[in-house]
Backbone as CSV, one residue per row, in Angstrom:
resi,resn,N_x,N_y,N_z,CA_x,CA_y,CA_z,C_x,C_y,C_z
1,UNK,2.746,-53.177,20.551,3.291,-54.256,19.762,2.222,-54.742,18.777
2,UNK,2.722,-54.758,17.760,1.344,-55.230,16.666,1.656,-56.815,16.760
3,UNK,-0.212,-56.794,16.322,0.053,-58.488,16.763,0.114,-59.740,15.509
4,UNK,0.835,-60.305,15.338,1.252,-61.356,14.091,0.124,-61.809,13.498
5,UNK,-0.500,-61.343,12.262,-1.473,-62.049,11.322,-0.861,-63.569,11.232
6,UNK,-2.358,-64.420,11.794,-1.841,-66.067,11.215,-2.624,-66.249,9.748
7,UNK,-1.088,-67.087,8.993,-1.801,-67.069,7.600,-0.870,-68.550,7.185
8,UNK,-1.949,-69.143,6.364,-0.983,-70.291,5.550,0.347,-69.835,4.772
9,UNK,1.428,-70.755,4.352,1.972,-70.565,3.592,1.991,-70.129,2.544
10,UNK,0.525,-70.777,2.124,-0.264,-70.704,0.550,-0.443,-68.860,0.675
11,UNK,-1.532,-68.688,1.617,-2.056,-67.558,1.692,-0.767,-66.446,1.391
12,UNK,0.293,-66.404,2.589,1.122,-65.211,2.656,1.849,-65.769,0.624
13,UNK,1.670,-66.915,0.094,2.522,-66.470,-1.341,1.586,-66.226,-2.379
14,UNK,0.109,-66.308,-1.923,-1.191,-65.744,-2.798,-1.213,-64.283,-2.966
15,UNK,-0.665,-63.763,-1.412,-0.759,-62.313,-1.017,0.671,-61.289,-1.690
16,UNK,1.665,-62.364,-1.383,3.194,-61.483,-1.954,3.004,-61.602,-3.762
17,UNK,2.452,-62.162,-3.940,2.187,-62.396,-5.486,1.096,-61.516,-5.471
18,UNK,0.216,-61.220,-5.308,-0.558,-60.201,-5.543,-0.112,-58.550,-5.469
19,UNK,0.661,-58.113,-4.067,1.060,-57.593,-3.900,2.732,-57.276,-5.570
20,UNK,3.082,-57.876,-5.490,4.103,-58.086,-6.717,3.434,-57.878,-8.235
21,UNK,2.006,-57.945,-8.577,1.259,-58.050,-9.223,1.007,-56.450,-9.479
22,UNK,0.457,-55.949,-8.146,0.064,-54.438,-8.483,1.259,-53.651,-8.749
23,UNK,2.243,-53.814,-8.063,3.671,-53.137,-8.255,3.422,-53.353,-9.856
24,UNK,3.652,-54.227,-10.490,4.138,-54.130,-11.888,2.822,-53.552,-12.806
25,UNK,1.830,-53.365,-11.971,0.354,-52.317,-12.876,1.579,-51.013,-12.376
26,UNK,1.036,-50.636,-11.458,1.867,-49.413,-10.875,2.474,-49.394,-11.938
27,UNK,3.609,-49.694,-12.281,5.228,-49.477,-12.927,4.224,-49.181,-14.276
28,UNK,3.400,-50.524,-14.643,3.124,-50.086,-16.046,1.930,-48.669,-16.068
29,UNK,1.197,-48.492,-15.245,0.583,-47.239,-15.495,1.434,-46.255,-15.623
30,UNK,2.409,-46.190,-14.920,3.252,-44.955,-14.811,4.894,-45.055,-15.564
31,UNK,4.580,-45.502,-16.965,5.502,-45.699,-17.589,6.702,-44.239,-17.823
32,UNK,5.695,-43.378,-17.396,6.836,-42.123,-17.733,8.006,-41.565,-16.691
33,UNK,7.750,-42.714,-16.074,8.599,-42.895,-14.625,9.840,-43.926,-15.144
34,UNK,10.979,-43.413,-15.484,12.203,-43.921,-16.070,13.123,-44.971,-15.385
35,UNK,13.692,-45.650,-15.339,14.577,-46.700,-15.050,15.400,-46.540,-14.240
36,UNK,16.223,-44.933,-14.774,17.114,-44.510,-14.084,16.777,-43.879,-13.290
37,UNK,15.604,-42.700,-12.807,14.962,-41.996,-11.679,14.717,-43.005,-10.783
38,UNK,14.074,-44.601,-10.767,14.197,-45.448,-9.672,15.021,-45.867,-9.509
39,UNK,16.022,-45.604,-10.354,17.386,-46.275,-9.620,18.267,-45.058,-8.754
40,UNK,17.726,-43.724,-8.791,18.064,-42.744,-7.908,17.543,-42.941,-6.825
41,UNK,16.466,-43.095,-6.700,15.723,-42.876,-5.723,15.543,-43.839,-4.517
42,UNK,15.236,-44.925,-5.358,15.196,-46.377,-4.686,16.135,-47.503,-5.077
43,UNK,17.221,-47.206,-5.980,18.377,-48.025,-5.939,17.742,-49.241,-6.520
44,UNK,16.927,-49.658,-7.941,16.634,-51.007,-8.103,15.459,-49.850,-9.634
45,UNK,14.945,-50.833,-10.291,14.446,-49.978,-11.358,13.761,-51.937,-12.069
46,UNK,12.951,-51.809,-13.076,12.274,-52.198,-13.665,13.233,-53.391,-14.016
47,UNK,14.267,-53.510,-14.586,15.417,-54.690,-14.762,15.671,-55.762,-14.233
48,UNK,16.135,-54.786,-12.561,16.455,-55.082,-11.190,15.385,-56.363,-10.870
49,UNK,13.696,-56.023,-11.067,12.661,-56.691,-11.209,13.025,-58.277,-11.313
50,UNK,13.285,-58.060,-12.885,13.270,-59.023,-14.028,14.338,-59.668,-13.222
51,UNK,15.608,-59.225,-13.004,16.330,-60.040,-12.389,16.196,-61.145,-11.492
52,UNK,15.135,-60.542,-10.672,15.086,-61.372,-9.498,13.846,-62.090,-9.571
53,UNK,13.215,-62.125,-10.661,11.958,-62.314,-11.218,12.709,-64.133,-11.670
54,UNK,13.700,-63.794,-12.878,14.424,-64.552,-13.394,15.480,-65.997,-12.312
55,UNK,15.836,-65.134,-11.114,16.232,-66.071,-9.783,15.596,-66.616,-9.346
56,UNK,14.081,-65.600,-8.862,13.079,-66.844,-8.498,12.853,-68.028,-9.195
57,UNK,12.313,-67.378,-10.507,12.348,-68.912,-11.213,13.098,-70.159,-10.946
58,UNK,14.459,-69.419,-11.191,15.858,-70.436,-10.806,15.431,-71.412,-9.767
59,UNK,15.171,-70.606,-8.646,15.153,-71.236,-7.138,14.044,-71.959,-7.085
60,UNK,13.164,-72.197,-8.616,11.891,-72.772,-8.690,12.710,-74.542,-9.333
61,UNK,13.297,-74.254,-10.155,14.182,-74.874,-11.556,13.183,-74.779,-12.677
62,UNK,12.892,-73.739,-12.593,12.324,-73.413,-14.032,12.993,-72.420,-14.558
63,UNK,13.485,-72.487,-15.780,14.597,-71.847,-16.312,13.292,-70.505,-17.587
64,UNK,14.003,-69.770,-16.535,13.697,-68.296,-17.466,14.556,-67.398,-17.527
65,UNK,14.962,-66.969,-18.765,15.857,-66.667,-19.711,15.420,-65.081,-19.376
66,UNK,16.770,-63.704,-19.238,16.025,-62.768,-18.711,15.230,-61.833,-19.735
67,UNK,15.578,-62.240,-21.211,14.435,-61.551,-21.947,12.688,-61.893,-21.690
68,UNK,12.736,-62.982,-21.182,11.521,-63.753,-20.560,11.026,-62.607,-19.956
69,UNK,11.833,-62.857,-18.578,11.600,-62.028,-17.466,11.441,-60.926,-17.516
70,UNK,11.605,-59.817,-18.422,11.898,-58.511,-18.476,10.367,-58.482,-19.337
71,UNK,10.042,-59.495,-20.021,8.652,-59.048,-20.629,7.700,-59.627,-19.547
72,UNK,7.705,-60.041,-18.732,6.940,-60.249,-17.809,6.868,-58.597,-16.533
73,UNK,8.062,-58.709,-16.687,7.759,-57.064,-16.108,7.451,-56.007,-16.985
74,UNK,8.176,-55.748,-18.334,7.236,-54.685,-18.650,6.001,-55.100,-19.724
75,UNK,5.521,-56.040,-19.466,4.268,-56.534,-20.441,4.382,-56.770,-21.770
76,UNK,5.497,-56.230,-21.960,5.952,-56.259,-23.697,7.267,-56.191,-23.696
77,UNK,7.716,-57.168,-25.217,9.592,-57.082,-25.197,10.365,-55.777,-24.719
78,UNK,11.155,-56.204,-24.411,11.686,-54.935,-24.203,11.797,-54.093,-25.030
79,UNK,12.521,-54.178,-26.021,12.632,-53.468,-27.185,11.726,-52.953,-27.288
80,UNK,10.340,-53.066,-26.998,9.096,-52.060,-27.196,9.062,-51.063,-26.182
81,UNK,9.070,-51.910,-25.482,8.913,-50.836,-24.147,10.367,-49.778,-24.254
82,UNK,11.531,-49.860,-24.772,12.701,-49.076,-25.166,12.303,-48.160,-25.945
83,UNK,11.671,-48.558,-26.944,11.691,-47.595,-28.054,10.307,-46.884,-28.342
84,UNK,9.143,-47.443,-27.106,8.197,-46.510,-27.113,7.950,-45.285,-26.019
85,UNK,8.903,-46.070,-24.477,8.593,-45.209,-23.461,10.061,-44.548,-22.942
86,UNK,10.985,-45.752,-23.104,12.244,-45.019,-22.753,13.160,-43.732,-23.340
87,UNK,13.363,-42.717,-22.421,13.942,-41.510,-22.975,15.218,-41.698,-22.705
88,UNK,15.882,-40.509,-23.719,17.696,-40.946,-23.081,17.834,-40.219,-21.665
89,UNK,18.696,-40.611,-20.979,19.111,-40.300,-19.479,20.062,-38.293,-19.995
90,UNK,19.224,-37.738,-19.361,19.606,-36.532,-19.000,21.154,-36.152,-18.479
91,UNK,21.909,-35.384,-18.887,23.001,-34.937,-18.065,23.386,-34.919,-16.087
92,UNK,21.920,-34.238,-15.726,21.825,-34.448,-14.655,21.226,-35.767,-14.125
93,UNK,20.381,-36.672,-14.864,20.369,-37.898,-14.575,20.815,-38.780,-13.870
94,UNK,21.896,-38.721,-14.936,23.505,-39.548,-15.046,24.412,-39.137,-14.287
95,UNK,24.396,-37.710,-13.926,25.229,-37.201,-12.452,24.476,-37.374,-10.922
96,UNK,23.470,-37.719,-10.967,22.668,-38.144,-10.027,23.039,-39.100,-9.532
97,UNK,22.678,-40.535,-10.765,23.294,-41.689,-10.775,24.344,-42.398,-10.010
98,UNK,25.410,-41.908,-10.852,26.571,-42.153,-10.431,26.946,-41.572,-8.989
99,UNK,26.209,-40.147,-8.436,26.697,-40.137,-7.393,26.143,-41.309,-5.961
100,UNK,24.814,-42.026,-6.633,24.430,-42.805,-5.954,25.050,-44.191,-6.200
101,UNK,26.688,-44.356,-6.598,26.876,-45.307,-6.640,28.396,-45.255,-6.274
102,UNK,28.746,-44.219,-5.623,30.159,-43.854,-4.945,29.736,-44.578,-3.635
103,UNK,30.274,-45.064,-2.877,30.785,-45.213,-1.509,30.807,-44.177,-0.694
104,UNK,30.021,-44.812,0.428,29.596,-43.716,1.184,30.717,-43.866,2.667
């Protein structure tokens, strides 16, 4: 049985924020890693992020708007990050995709 790290409140949201921090280096080092391949794979993609990036806030009452949010995840407007790293979605992509979104 592993045994329960004791940690402040502060600490464990110093740590999930940090942790949340490298994820989005990650994402941005490895920009050639597409939107839609994490949404194959792991069902959630760079957006998905922003989304819940954008709720937290909510659940803060600080109102962030999700173009906000989406440049907070990819470091730059989107539109940049669209039109410098994003490729169009492949045939097989998009049949990938969708089969990960039938009912199982």
């Amino acid at each position: 049985m592993t045994k329960q790290i004791e940690m402040t409140d502060q600490q464990r949201t110093e740590i999930e924020a940090a942790a949340f921090r490298r994820l989005l280096k990650h994402f941005d080092d490895h920009k050639e890693v597409q939107n839609i391949d994490l949404m194959i794979q792991a069902n959630f993609c760079r957006n998905c992020l922003a989304k819940w990036y954008m709720a937290a806030a909510k659940d803060q009452n600080v109102e962030v708007d999700y173009d906000q949010a989406r440049e907070s995840v990819y470091g730059m407007p989107y539109s940049e990050w669209k039109d410098n790293h994003q490729l169009k979605a492949t045939p097989e992509q998009l049949a990938a995709f969708e089969a990960t979104q039938k009912p199982k």
